[in-house]
C-alpha positions as CSV (number, residue, x, y, z in Angstrom):
1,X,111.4,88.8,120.0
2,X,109.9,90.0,116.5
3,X,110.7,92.9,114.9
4,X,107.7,95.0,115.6
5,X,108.6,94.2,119.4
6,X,112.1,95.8,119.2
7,X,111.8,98.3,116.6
8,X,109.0,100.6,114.8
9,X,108.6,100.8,110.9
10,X,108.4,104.1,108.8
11,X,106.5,104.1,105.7
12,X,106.7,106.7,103.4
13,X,104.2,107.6,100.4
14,X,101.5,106.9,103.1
15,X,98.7,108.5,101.4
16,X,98.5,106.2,98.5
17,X,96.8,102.9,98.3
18,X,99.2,100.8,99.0
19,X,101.0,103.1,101.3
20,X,98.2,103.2,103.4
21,X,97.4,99.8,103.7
22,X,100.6,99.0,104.5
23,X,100.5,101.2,107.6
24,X,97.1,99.7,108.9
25,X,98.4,96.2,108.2
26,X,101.5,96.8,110.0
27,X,99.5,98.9,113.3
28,X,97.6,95.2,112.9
29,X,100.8,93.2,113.3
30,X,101.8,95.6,116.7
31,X,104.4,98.1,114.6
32,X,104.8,101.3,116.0
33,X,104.3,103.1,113.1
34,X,105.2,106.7,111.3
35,X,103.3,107.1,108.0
36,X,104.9,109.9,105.6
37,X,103.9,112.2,102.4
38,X,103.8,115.4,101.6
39,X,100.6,115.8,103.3
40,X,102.3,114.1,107.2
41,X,103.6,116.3,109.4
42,X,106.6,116.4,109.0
43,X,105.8,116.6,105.5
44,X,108.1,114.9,103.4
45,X,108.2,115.7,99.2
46,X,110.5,113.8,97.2
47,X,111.3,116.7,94.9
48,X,112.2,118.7,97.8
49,X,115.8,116.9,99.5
50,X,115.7,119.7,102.7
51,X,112.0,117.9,103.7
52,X,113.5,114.6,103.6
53,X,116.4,115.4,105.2
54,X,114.0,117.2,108.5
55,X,111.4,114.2,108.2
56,X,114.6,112.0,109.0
57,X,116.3,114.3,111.3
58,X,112.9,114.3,113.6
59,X,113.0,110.3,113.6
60,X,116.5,110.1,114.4
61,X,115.8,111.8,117.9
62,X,113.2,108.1,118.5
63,X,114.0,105.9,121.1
64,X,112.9,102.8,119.2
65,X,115.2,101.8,116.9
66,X,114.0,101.6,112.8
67,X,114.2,98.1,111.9
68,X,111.6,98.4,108.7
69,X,112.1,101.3,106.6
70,X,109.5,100.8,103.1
71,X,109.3,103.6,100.0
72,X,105.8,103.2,98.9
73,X,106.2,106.1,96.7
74,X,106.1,105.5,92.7
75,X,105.1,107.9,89.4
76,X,103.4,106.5,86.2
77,X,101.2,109.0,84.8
78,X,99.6,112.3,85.7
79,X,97.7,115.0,84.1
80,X,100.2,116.0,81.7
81,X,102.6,112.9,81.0
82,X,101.6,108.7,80.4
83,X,103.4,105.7,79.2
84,X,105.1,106.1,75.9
85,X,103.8,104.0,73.4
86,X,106.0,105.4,70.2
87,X,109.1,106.8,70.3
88,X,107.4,109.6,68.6
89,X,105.4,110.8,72.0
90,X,109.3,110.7,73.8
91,X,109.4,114.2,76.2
92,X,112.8,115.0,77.9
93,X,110.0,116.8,80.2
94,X,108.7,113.1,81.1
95,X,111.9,111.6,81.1
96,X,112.9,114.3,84.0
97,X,109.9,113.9,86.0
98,X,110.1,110.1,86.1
99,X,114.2,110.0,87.1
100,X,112.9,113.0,90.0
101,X,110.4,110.9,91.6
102,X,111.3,107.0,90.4
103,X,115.2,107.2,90.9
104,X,116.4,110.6,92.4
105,X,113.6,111.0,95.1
106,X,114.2,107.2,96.4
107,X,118.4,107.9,95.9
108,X,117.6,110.4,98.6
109,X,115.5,108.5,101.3
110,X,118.1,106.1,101.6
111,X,121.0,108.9,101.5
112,X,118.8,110.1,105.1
113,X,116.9,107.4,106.0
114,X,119.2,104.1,106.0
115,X,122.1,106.0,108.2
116,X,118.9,105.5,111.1
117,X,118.8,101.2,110.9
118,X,120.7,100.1,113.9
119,X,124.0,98.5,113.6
120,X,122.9,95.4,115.0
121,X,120.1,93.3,114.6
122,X,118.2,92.3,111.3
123,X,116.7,95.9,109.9
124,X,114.9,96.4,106.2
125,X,115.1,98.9,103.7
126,X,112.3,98.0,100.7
127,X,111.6,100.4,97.6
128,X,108.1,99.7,95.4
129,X,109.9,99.0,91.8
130,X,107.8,97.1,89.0
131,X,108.6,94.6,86.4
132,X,109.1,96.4,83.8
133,X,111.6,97.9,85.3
134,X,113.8,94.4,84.3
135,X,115.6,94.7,82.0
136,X,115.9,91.4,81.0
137,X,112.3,90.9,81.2
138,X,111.2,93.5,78.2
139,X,109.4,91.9,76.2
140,X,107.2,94.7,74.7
141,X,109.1,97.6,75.1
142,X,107.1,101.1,75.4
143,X,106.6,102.9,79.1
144,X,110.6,104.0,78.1
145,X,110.6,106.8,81.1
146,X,108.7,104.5,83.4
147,X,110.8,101.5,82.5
148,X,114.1,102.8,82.7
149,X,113.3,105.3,86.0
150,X,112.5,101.9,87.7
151,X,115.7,100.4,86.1
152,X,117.5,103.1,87.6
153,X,116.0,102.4,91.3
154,X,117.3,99.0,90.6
155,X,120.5,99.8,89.9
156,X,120.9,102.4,93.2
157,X,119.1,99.9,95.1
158,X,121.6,97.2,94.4
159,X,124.9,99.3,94.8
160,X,123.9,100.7,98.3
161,X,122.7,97.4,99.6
162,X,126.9,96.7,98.5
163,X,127.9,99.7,100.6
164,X,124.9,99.0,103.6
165,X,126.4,95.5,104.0
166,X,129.8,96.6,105.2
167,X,128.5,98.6,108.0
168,X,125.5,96.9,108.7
169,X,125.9,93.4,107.8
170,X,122.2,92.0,109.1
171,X,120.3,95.3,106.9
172,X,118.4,94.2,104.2
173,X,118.3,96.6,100.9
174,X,115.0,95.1,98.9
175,X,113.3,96.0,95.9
176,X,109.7,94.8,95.3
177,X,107.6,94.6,92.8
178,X,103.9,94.4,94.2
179,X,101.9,93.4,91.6
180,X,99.2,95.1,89.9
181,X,97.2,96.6,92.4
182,X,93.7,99.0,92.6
183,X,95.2,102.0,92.8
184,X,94.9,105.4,91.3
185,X,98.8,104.7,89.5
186,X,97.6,101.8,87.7
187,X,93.6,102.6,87.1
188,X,93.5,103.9,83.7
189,X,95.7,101.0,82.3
190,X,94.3,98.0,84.3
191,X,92.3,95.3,81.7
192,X,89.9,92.6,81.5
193,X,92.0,89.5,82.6
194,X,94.8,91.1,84.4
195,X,95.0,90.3,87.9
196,X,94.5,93.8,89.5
197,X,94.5,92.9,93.3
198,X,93.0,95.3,96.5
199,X,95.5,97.2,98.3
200,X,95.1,95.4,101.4
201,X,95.6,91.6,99.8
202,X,99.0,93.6,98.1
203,X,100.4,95.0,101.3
204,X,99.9,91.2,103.5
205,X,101.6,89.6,100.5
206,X,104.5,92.3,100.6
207,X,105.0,92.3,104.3
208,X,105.3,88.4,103.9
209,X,108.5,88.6,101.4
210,X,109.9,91.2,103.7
211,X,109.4,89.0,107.0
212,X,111.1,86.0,105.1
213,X,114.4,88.0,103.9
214,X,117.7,87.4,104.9
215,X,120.8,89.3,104.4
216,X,121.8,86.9,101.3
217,X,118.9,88.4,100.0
218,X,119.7,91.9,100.3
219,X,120.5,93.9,97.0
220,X,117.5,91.4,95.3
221,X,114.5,92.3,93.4
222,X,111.5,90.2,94.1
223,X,108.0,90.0,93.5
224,X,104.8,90.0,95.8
225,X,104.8,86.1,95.9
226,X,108.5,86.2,97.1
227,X,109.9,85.2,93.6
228,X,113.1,86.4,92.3
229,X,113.0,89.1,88.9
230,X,115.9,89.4,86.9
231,X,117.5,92.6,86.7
């Protein structure tokens, strides 16, 4: 039996590109599905811990058991803050709102969301991180509150997955890095010759990795072609 037969999948940050293909491409594969943002109902907003806390609360009460949990949420840039490309444009203001919704926000979907993956059975937990969140990959530097909110994600991401596997030995704790993909996060700094990919090719390639994980994997940080990325 697969997993979409004996479980549902939650995806949260629903709304956004690749949040939203990945809940059609999963309704395609036969998940039952529960798409959340701050605009589901229940509406769930990463700077606001009592919303994630109900939005999990109201799951907990399904008879289907979670097995695929995925974060699809993720800040870059908005109207008042982008990448740093000086240390002269570095804004503790920036630095705060990247840690809130890259690292703090995703700290507390799995504080309320991974106690509901069964005890048994193979089950997934996978956060959207990006490259340069490696540290050992920096190679340009720049993007510092981008770069090291992702970092952090990394870092929570690997010492839960520690504390998952001695209650849950068959979850799998995942980060992913899904490429560069045609979104509204990655629209003004997309370039001639960088492979920008549609949502829909990003979310297939993503749910691929996931379906070929193992519990030796869990704690990892791959890419959207399954390939390992140094921390």
């Amino acid at each position: 039996m697969s997993d979409s037969q004996s479980g549902q999948a939650v995806v949260i940050g629903a709304s956004g590109g690749i949040g939203s293909a990945l809940v059609a491409a999963l309704q395609a594969q036969g998940w039952t599905v529960t798409g959340l943002s701050r605009r589901s109902t229940p509406p769930l907003d990463l700077l606001d811990e009592a919303s994630i806390e109900a939005a999990a609360g109201q799951l907990k009460a399904s008879k289907a058991p979670i097995r695929l949990i995925i974060d699809a949420t993720g800040f870059l840039h908005d109207a008042e803050f982008s990448p740093e490309r000086s240390l002269r444009e570095l804004d503790p203001a920036h630095f705060a709102r990247a840690f809130a919704l890259n690292a703090t926000g995703p700290a507390l979907l799995m504080k309320h969301f991974l106690p509901l993956l069964p005890r048994q059975g193979r089950s997934v937990f996978a956060t959207l991180s990006a490259r340069v969140g490696s540290i050992s990959d920096n190679r340009l530097g720049g993007w510092h509150a981008y770069r090291a909110s992702k970092a952090a994600l990394n870092q929570i991401l690997r010492s839960v997955s520690i504390q998952m596997q001695r209650r849950k030995p068959e979850a799998i704790c995942i980060a992913l890095h899904p490429g560069t993909v045609a979104t509204r996060l990655s629209e003004p700094f997309s370039k001639s010759g960088l492979d920008v990919r549609p949502p829909d090719e990003a979310a297939q390639d993503l749910l691929r990795v996931i379906a070929g994980l193992t519990p030796d994997d869990s704690g990892g940080f791959r890419d959207h072609k399954g390939l390992e990325i140094g921390f």
